[in-house]
VOGU-3710 file (C-alpha; in Angstrom, 3 decimals, decimal comma):
1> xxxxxxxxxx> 74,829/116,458/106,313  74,014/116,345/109,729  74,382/114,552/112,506  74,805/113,473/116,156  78,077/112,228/118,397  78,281/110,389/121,296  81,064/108,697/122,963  79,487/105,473/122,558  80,875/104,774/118,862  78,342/101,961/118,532
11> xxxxxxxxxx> 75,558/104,573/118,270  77,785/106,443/116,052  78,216/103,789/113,335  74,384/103,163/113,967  72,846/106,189/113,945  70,649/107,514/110,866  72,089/110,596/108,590  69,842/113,034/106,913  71,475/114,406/103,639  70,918/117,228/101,178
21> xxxxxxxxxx> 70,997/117,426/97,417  74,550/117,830/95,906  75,379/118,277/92,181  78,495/115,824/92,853  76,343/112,802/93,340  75,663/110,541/90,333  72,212/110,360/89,076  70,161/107,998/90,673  69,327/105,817/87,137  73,280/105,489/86,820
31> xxxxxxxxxx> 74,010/104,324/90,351  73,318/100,665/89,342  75,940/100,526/86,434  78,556/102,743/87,319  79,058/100,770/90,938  77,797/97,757/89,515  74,949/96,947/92,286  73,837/93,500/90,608  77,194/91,912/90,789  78,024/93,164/94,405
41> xxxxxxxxxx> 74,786/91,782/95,875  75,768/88,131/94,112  79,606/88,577/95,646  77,885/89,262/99,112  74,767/86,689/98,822  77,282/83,899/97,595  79,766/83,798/100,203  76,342/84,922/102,958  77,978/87,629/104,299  76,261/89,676/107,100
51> xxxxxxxxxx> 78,391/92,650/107,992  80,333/94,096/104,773  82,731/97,000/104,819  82,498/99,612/101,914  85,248/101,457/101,547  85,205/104,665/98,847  87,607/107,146/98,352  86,839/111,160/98,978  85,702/111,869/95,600  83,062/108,871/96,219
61> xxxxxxxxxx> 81,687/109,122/99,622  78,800/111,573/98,032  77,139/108,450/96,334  78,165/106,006/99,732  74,546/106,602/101,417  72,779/105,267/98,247  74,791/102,877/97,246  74,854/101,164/100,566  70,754/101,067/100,672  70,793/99,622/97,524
71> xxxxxxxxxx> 73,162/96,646/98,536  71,026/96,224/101,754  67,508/96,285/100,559  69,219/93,562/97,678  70,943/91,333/100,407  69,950/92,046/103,741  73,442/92,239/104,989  74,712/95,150/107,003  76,897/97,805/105,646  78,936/100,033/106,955
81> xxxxxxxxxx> 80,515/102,696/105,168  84,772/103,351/105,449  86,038/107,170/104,218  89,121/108,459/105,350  91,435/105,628/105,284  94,594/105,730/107,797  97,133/105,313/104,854  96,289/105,544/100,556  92,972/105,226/99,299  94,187/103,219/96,736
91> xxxxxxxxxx> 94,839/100,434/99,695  92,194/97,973/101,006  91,852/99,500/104,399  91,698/95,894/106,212  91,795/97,349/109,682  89,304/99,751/109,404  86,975/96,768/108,047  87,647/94,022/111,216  86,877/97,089/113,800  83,514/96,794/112,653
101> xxxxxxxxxx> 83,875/92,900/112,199  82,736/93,311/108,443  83,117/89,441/106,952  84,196/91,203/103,699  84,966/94,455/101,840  83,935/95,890/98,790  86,598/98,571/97,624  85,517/101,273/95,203  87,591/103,433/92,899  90,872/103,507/91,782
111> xxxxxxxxxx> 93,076/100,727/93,332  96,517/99,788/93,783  95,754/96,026/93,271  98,083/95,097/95,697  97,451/91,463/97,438  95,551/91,479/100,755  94,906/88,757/103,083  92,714/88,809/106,294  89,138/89,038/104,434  87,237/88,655/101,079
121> xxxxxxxxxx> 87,390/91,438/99,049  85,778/92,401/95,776  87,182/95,600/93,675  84,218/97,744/91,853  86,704/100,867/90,151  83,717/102,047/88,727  83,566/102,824/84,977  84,362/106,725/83,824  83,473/107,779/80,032  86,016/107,270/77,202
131> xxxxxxxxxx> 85,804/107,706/73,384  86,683/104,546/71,932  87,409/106,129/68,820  89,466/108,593/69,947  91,297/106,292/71,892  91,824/103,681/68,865  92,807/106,498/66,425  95,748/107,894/69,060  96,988/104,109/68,434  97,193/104,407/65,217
141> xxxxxxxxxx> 98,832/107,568/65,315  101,372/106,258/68,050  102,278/103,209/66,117  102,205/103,328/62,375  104,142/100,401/61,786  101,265/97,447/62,303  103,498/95,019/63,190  104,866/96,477/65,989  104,531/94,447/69,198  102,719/96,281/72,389
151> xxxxxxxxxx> 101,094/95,861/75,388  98,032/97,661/76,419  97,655/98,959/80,412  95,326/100,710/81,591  93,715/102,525/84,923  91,989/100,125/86,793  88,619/102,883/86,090  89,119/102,308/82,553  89,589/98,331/82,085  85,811/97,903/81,258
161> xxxxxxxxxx> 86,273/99,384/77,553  89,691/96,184/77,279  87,183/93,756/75,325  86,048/96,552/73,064  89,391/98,066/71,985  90,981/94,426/71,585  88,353/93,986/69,123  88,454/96,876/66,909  92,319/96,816/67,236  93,613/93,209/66,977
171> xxxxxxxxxx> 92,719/92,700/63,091  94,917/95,385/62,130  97,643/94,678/64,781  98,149/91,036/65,651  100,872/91,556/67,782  99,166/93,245/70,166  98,663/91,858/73,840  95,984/93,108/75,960  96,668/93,404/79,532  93,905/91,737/82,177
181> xxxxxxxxxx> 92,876/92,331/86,077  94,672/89,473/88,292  94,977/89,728/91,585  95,167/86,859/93,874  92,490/85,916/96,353  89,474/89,036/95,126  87,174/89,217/92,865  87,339/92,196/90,314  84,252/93,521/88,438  85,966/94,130/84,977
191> xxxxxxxxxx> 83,057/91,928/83,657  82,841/90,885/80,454  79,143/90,510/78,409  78,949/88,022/76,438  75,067/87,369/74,800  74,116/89,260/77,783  76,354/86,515/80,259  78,252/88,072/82,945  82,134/86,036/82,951  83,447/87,360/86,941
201> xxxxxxxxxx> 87,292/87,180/86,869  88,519/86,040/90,174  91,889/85,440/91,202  94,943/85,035/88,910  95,369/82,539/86,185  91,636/83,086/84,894  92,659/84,764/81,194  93,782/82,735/78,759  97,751/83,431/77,400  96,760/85,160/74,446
211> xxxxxxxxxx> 100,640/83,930/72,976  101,815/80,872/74,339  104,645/82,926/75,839  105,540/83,341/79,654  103,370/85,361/81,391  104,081/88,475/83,159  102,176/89,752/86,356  102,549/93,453/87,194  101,006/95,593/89,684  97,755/93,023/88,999
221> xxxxxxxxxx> 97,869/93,223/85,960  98,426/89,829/83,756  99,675/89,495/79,561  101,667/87,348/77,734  104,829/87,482/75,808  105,600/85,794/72,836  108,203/82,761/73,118  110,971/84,132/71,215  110,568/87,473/72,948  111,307/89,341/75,978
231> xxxxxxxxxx> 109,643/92,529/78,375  112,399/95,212/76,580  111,137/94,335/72,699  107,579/95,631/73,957  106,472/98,973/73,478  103,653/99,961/76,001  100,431/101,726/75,602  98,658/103,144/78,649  95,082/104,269/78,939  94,943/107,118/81,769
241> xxxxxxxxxx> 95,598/110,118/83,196  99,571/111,247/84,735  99,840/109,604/87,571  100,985/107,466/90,400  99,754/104,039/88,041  101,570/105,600/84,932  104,820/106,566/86,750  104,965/103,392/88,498  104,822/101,354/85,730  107,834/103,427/83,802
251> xxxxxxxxxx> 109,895/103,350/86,435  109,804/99,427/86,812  109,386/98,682/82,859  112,135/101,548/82,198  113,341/100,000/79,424  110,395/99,985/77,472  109,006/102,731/75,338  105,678/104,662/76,123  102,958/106,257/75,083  99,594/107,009/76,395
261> xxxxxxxxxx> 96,196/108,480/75,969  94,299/110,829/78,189  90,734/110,062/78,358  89,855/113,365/79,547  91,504/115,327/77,172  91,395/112,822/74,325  95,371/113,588/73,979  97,808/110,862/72,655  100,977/111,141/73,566  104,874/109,663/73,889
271> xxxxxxxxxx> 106,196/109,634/77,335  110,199/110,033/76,763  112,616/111,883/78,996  110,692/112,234/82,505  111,937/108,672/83,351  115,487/109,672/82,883  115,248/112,410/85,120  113,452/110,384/87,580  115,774/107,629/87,618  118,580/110,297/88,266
281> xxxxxxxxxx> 116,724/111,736/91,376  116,209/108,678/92,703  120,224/107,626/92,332  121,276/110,933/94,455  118,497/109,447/96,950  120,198/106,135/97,373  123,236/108,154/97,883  121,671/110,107/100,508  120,790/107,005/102,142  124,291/105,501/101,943
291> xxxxxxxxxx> 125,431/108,445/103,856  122,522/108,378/106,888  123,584/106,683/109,921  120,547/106,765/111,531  117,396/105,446/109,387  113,588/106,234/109,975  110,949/103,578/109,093  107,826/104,896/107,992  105,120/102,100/108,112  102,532/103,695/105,189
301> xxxxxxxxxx> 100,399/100,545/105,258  98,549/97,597/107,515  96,881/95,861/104,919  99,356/94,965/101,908  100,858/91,492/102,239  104,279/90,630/103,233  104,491/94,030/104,928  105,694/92,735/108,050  108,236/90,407/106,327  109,676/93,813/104,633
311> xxxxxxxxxx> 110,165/95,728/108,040  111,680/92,935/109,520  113,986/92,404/105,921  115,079/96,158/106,469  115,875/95,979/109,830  118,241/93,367/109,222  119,591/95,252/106,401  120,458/98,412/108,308  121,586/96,874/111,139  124,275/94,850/108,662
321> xxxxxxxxxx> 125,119/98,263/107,251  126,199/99,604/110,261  123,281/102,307/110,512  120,835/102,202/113,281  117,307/102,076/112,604  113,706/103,136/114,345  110,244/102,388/113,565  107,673/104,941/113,032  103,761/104,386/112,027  102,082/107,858/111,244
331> xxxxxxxxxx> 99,301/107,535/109,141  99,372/109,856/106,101  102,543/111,603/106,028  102,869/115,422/105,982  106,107/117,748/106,256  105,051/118,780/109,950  104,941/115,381/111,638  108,657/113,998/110,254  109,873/117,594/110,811  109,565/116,466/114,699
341> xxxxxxxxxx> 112,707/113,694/114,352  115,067/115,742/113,558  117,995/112,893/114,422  117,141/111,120/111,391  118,773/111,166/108,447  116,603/109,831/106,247  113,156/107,733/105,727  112,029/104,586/104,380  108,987/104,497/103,329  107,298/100,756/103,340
351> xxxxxxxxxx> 104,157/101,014/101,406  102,261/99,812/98,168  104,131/100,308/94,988  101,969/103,327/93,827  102,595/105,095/97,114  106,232/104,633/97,921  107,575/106,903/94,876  106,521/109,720/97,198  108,068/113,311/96,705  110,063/114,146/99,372
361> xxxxxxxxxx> 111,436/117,270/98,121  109,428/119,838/100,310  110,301/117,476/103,596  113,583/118,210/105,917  114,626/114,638/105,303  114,776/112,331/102,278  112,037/109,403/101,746  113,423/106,527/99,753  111,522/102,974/98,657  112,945/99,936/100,094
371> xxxxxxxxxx> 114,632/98,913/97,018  116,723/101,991/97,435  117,499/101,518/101,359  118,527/97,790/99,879  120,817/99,176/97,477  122,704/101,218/100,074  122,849/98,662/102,518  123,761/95,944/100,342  126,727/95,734/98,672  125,676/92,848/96,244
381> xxxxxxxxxx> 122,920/94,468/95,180  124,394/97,353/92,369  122,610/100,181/90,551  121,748/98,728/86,950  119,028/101,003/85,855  116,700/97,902/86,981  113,977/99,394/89,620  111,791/97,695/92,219  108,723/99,718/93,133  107,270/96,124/94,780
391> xxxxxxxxxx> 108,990/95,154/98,179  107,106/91,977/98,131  109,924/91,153/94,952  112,491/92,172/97,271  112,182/89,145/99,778  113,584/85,784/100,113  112,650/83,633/97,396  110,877/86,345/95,290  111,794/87,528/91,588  114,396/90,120/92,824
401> xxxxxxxxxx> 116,027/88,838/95,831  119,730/89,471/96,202  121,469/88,202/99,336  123,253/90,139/101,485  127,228/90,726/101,264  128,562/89,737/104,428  132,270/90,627/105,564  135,446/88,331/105,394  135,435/87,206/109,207  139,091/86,624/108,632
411> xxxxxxxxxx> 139,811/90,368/107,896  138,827/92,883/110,345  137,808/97,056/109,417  134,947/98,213/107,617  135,115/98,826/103,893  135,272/102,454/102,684  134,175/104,327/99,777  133,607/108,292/98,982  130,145/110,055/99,119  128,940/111,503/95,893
421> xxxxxxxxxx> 127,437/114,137/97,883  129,826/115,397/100,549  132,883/114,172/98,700  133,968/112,431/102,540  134,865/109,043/102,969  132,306/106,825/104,336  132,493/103,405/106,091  130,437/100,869/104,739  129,114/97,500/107,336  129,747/96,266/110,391
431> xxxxxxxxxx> 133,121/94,578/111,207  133,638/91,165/111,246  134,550/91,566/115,171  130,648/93,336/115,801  128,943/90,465/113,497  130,797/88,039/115,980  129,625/89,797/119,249  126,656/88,987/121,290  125,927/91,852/123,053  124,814/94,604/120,086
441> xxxxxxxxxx> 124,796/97,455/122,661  128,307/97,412/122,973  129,696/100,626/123,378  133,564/99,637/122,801  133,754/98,194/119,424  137,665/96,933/118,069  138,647/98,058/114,740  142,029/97,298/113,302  143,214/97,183/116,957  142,208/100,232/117,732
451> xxxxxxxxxx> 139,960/100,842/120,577  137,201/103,325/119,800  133,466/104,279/121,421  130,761/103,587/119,731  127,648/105,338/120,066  124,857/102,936/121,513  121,952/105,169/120,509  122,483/107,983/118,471  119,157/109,368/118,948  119,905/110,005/122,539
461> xxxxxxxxxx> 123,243/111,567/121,933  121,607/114,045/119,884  119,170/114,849/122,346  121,514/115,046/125,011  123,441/117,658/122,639  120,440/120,016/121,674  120,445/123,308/123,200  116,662/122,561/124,497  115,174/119,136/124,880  111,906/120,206/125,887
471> xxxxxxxxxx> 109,913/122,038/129,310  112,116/121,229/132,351  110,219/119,223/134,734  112,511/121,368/137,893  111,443/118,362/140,759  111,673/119,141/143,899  112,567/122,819/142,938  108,817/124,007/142,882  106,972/124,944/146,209  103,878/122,654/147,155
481> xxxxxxxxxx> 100,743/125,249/147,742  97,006/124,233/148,574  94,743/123,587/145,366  92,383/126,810/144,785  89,574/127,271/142,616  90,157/128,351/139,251  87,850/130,716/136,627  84,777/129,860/135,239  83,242/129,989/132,199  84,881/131,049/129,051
491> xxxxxxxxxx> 87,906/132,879/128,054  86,045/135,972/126,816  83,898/136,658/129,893  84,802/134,685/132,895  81,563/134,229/135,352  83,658/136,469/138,262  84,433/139,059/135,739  81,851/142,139/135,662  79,854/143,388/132,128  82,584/145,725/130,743
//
């Protein structure tokens, strides 16, 4: 691919790309069905949109060039093509879109499904190739018993084949419930044909409850549970690969059975003790975080809903806790770039719910979720086995709120407990004399009428501790001298140098 830069970025986005021929594109007779060109162009001619953001992961961007001609020559809108996002490419990259001024978004690929809200946005996860029969006879295999009661999930890149395996399934299971696409406010393209009819399922609430039963919304996903019935006397089937989707969903429904099936490999399987060990890992986390005094927040998204509202929930959190707290927004996160704070103790990572279980084991510092900063801030809020991989459940009002323990004002100290890890006795919240003050940068803080110093930053008291905090600026120390010309040209043959 080649092209031209200029540092006008108008003429960037504008300018004209000659490719070449790669053997990762898809063929040019598929393009139309596997990114579903006909019902993009009636998403973007029905709402007339003139600027629209695509936005395709890596393993896309081969077939971006061509699939953005087609949606121009069929609408006449302007397209511009996103790659790289800032944070996961499972996230609608929001940001990206409005720096452009797109008036909507079409997001290709896989997809987190989590709830956006600054512009339209339509989902196209494109459809990859799975043997139905393969697939159906794993069921069978996995559940013998054809009474058993299950819900299908599925990969988002998968949930075209839903109709056809609910078909050849249902007659010999009739408690099975068939998970659908529902996410609030965009349009997905798991479209069903019907007498060749196209049904578009926008926003939640569109399915009907295949039971009568409450229905259940997870991760944008939608199914119904019988009346007499709840979540834990479901066994779940899930069609995909290992993975961020699969793991999130175990953690959250942990005390549910699984099994899946690989489309690639055309494997059926039982998923059993990985969630146990998972659930353990993340229990020494939360005691990691109960020991930290000073806390990290890693913002990991701009576009997910409520994200804000969590920042501002676990600031108020820490601070109750007694820890101290600082802000951090880095993009995609790498062991280098925390490696530079070395005053924290550990991270929380505020993100969608597939990218917040992130594996922190190679970094310096531990990365928890939010749900596990709120269970070692909060004293109300206990370890059950119950996990949280959504922060939007986590506020005020939602599904899993839990208020926050505050201190008798009447009785003055901090509570106490033992770390796990160290085996040292901890303190646990602020005093009821520090909820009381005014002034939080205090630096003499009563405690059982004792008068102690508390540290008013801790960052800077580690800094002021290191052994070297950086190049020494030495004012006033170096002589002033009169500017002189310095080499030309470049480091292996300066223009004053000779032909050696």
């Amino acid at each position: 691919m080649a092209a031209t830069f200029s540092s006008d970025g108008a003429q960037v986005i504008q300018r004209s790309l000659s490719t070449m021929a790669t053997d990762n594109w898809t063929p040019a007779e598929s393009l139309d069905e596997v990114y579903q060109i006909e019902e993009t162009c009636s998403f973007i001619t029905k709402h007339q949109f003139l600027k629209v953001a695509l936005q395709f992961p890596d393993d896309l961007l081969a077939d971006s060039v061509a699939v953005a001609s087609k949606l121009e020559k069929g609408t006449g809108a302007k397209m511009y093509i996103l790659g790289d996002t800032s944070y996961g490419s499972c996230c609608v990259d929001e940001v990206a879109a409005e720096h452009v001024g797109a008036e909507g978004i079409v997001h290709y690929g896989r997809a987190c499904l989590s709830p956006s809200r600054r512009l339209p946005l339509m989902y196209v996860f494109g459809r990859r190739p799975v043997n139905l029969t393969k697939c159906a006879s794993s069921f069978r295999e996995l559940y013998p018993d054809k009474q058993s009661h299950i819900v299908v999930l599925y990969d988002v890149i998968y949930s075209f084949i839903v109709d056809d395996l609910l078909e050849l399934l249902q007659p010999e299971y009739p408690n099975m419930v068939m998970s659908r696409i529902s996410v609030e406010g965009a349009v997905s393209s798991s479209l069903k044909e019907r007498d060749g009819t196209h049904e578009e399922a926008e926003g939640a609430g569109v399915f009907p409850n295949q039971t009568g039963g409450p229905l259940v919304h997870k991760f944008g996903r939608q199914f119904s549970l019988q009346a007499s019935l709840s979540l834990e006397d479901y066994s779940m089937f899930f069609i995909g690969q290992e993975g961020a989707t699969l793991t999130n969903f175990m953690m959250t429904l942990n005390r549910c059975s699984f099994c899946s099936f690989n489309p690639e490999t055309g494997v059926g399987r039982s998923e059993t003790v990985k969630v146990n060990k998972s659930l353990m890992k993340r229990y020494y986390l939360i005691e990691r975080a109960k020991d930290a005094r000073v806390v990290g927040i890693l913002v990991g998204t701009l576009g997910v809903a409520g994200y804000l509202s969590i920042i501002d929930h676990l600031k108020e959190a820490i601070k109750k806790a007694g820890k101290k707290s600082y802000m951090f927004a880095m993009g995609k996160l790498n062991v280098p770039k925390l490696a530079n704070f070395l005053e924290i103790d550990v991270y929380v990572l505020v993100a969608c719910s597939e990218n917040s279980l992130l594996d922190s084991s190679e970094f310096y510092r531990p990365v928890v979720t939010p749900f596990e900063m709120e269970i070692a801030c909060n004293k109300n809020r206990e370890w059950t086995g119950e996990y949280v991989t959504d922060f939007r459940d986590l506020l005020p009002g939602a599904c899993s709120y839990v208020e926050f323990l505050r201190p008798d004002p009447d009785i003055d100290g901090d509570e106490t407990d033992v770390s796990l890890i160290t085996g040292a006795l901890r303190s646990s919240g602020l005093s009821s004399y520090e909820l009381r003050g005014t002034d939080p940068g205090s630096s003499l803080v009563q405690r059982n009428q004792v008068l102690t110093v508390s540290q008013a930053n801790s960052a800077a008291a580690l800094l002021a501790g290191r052994s070297w905090q950086g190049l020494e600026q030495k004012l006033g120390e170096t002589p002033v001298t009169k500017a002189v010309e310095g080499r030309r040209g470049i480091a292996i043959a300066y223009e004053e140098e000779g032909d050696s």
